[in-house]
C-alpha positions in Angstrom: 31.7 -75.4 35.8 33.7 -73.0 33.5 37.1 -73.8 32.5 39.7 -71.8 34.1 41.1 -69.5 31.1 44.3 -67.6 31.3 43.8 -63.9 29.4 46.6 -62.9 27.3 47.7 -59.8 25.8 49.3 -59.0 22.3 52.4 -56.8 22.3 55.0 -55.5 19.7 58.6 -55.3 20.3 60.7 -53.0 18.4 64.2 -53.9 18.2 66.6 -51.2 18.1 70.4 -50.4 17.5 71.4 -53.8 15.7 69.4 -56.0 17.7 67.4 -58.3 15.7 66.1 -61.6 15.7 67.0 -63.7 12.6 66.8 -60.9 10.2 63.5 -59.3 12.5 63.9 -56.1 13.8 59.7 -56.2 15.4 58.2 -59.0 16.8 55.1 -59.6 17.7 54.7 -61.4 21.3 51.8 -62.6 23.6 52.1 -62.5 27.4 49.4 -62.9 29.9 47.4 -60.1 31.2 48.6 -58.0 34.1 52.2 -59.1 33.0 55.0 -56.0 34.0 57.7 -55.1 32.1 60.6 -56.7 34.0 58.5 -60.3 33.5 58.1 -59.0 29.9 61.8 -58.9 29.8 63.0 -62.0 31.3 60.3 -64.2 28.7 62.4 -62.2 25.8 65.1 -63.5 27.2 64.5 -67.0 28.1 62.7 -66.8 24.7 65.5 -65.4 22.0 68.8 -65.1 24.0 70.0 -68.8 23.1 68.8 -68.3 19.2 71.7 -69.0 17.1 70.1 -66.1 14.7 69.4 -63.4 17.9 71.4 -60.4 18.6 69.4 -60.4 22.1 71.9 -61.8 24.4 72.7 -59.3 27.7 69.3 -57.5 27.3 68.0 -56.4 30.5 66.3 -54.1 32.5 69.5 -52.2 33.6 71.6 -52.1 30.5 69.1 -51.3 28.3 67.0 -48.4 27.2 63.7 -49.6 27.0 60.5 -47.3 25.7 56.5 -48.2 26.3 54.6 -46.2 23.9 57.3 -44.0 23.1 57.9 -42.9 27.1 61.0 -44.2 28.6 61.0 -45.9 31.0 64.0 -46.0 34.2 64.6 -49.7 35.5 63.3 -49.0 38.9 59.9 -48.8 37.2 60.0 -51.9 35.4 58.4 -54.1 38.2 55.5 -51.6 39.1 55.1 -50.9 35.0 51.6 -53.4 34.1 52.1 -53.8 30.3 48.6 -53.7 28.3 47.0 -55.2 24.9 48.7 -53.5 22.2 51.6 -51.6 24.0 54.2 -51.1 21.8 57.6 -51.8 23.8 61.0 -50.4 22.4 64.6 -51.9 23.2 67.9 -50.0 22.3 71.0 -51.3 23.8 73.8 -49.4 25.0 75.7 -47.7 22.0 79.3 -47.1 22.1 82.0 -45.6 19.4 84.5 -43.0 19.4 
């Protein structure tokens, strides 16, 4: 019998707009195959949010622009969006200023 074996996929993550990670403004990540966005999302978030060194805290699907290959994409697609090996996945939170 074969051992069961979970495919994974490689990903970067661009961090945009002051978010970083430590001083890391692109991190590489792996997920498993046939992973969307949205799940994509909440592992960054379970991952870096409670990093002392992480600007990541509050990023989500709906208050954040969020790219795939350079294409934005709108929250409502985040569910249906399957990521793949090598997408490159862009976050840019909301800006403000005056």
């Amino acid at each position: 019998m074969i051992p069961h074996r979970t495919e994974s996929i490689q990903l970067s993550i661009r961090l945009l707009g002051g978010l970083h990670v430590g001083r890391q403004q692109h991190l590489l990540v792996r997920c498993r195959m046939g992973a969307s966005l949205a799940d994509l999302m909440k592992e960054i978030e379970l991952a870096y949010s409670e990093s002392a060194n992480s600007l990541l805290r509050g990023v989500s699907v709906g208050e954040t622009l969020i790219f795939v290959n350079n294409r934005h994409v709108r929250p409502e697609e985040a569910e249906a969006l399957v990521l793949r090996d090598g997408d490159v996945v862009s976050l840019l939170p909301p800006l403000a200023g005056g």
